[in-house]
C-alpha positions in Angstrom: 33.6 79.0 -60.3 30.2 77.6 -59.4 30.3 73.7 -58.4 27.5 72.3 -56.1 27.6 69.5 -54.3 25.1 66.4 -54.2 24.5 67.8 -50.6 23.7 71.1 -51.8 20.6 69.7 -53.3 19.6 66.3 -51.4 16.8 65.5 -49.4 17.2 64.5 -46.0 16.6 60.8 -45.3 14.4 62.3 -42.1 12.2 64.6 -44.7 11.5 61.6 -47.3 8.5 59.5 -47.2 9.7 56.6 -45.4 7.7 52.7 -44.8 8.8 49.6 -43.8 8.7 46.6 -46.2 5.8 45.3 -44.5 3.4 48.1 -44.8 0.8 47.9 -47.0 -0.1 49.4 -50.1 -2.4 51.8 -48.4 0.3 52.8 -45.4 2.4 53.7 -48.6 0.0 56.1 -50.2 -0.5 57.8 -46.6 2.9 58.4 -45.9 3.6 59.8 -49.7 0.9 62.8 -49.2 1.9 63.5 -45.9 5.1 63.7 -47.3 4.0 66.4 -49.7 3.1 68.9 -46.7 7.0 68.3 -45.9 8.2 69.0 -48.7 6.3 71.8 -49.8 8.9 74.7 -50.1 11.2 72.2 -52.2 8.4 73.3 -55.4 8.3 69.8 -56.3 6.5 66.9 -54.2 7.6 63.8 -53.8 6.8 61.0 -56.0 7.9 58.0 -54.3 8.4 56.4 -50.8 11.3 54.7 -49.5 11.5 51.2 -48.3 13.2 50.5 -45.0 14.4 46.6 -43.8 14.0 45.7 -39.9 17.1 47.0 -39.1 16.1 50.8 -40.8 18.3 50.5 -43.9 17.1 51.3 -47.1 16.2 48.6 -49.5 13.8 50.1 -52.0 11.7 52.7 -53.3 7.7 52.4 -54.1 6.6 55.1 -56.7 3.5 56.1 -58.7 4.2 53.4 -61.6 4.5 50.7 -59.3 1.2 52.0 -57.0 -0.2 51.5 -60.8 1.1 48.3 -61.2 -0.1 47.0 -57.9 -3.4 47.4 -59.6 -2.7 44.7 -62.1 -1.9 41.7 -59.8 -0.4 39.6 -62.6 1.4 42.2 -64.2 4.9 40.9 -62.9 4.4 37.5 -64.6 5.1 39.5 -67.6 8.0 40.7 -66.4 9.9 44.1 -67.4 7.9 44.6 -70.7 10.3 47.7 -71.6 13.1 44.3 -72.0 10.6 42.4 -74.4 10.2 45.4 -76.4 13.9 46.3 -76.6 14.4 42.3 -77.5 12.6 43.0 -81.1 9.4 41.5 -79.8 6.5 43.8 -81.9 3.9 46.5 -80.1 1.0 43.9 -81.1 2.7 40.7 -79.5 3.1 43.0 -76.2 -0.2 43.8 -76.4 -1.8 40.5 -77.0 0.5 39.7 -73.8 -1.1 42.2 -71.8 -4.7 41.1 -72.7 -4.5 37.9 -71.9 -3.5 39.4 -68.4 -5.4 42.4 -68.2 -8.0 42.7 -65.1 -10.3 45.3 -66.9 -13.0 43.4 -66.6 -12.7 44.2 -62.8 -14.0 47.6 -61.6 -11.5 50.2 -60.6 -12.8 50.3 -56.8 -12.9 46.3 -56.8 -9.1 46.7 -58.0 -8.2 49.8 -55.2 -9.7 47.6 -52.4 -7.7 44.3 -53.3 -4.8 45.9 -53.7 -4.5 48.0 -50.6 -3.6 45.4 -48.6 -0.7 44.3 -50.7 3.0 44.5 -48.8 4.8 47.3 -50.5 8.0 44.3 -50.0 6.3 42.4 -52.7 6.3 45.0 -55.2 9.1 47.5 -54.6 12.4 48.1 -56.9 15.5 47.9 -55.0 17.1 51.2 -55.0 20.8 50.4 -54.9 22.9 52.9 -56.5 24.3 55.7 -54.0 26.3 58.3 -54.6 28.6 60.3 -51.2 27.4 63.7 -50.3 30.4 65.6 -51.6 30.6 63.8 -55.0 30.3 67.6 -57.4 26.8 67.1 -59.1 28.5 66.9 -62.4 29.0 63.0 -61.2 25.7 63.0 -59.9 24.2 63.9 -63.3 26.8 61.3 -65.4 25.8 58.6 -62.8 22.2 59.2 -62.8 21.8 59.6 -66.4 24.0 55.7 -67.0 21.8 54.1 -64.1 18.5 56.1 -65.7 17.5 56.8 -62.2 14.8 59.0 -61.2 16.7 59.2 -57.7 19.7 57.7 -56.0 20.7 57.6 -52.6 23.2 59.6 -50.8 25.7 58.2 -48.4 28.4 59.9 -45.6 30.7 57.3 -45.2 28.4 54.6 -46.2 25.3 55.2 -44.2 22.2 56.9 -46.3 21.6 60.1 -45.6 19.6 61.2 -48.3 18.5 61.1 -51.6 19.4 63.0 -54.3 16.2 63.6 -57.0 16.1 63.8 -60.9 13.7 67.2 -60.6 15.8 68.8 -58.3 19.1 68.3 -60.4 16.9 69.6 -63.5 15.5 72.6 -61.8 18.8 73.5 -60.7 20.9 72.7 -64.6 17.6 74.3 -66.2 17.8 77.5 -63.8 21.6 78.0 -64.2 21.3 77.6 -67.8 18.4 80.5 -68.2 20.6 82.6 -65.7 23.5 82.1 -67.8 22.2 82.3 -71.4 20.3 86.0 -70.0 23.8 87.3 -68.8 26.1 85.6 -71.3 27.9 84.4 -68.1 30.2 81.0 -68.8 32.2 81.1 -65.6 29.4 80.9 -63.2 
């Protein structure tokens, strides 16, 4: 019977891009490429850096939409636009929001240099949800799929160890699927 475990497909915490919450915008984007040359035989790089507090914990996670939305300083006084929507609020209301805070009348190198100085702290999403390192991925999928998370954390006994990414656990379904619909095999 085939049954992997979270472990079986994590990253190690020591092989993920890593800053603390006081590093800028700019120390993020450096530590995500060298992160790439890492992670290079894992096929897929990474797309995100995690946040570490003083004390080394893990408190967040910086990816490409938010390096995007750094860009727009007064995007967060909109708030999460995908709740607005959701609340009945119409495509042309959220766009006349968005104009009326939109910065394209700024050059994109104007917007690159003001922003690379911005503390990733001030614009990082907390990345709480955790999951232990011998949970079967079955679980992993069912809890990443009701948290919609692109990645989650992986704990032994409580302390981070890794994290567990949405590519990896859909290389490895979409692999074992192929295998199994070539061979007719259901027991894998």
């Amino acid at each position: 019977m085939y049954e992997k475990l979270v472990k079986d497909l994590m990253v190690a915490l020591d092989n993920y891009s890593t800053v603390s919450e006081d590093a800028t915008l700019f120390d993020a984007l450096q530590e995500l490429e060298a992160s790439e040359v890492r992670l290079e035989s894992r096929g897929e790089p990474p797309r995100a850096v995690l946040v570490l507090n003083q004390a080394g914990s893990v408190i967040g996670q910086f990816g490409h939409l938010d390096f995007l939305k750094a860009l727009e300083p007064k995007y967060n006084l909109l708030g999460d636009l995908s709740v607005i929507s959701r609340a009945g609020m119409s495509p042309h209301f959220i766009d006349s929001l968005i104009e009326s805070f939109n910065s394209l009348h700024v050059s994109l190198i104007d917007l690159c240099h003001r922003s690379a100085q911005i503390e990733v702290k001030r614009i990082m999403r907390p990345l709480k949800e955790s999951i232990e390192e011998d949970a079967p991925l079955t679980e992993a999928i069912h809890k990443m799929v009701i948290w919609q998370a692109k990645r989650t954390l992986v704990t032994r006994r409580g302390k981070v160890v890794g994290i567990l990414r949405l590519v990896d656990i859909f290389t490895e379904v979409s692999e074992l699927m192929k295998t199994n619909l070539v061979q007719g095999n259901t027991d894998t």
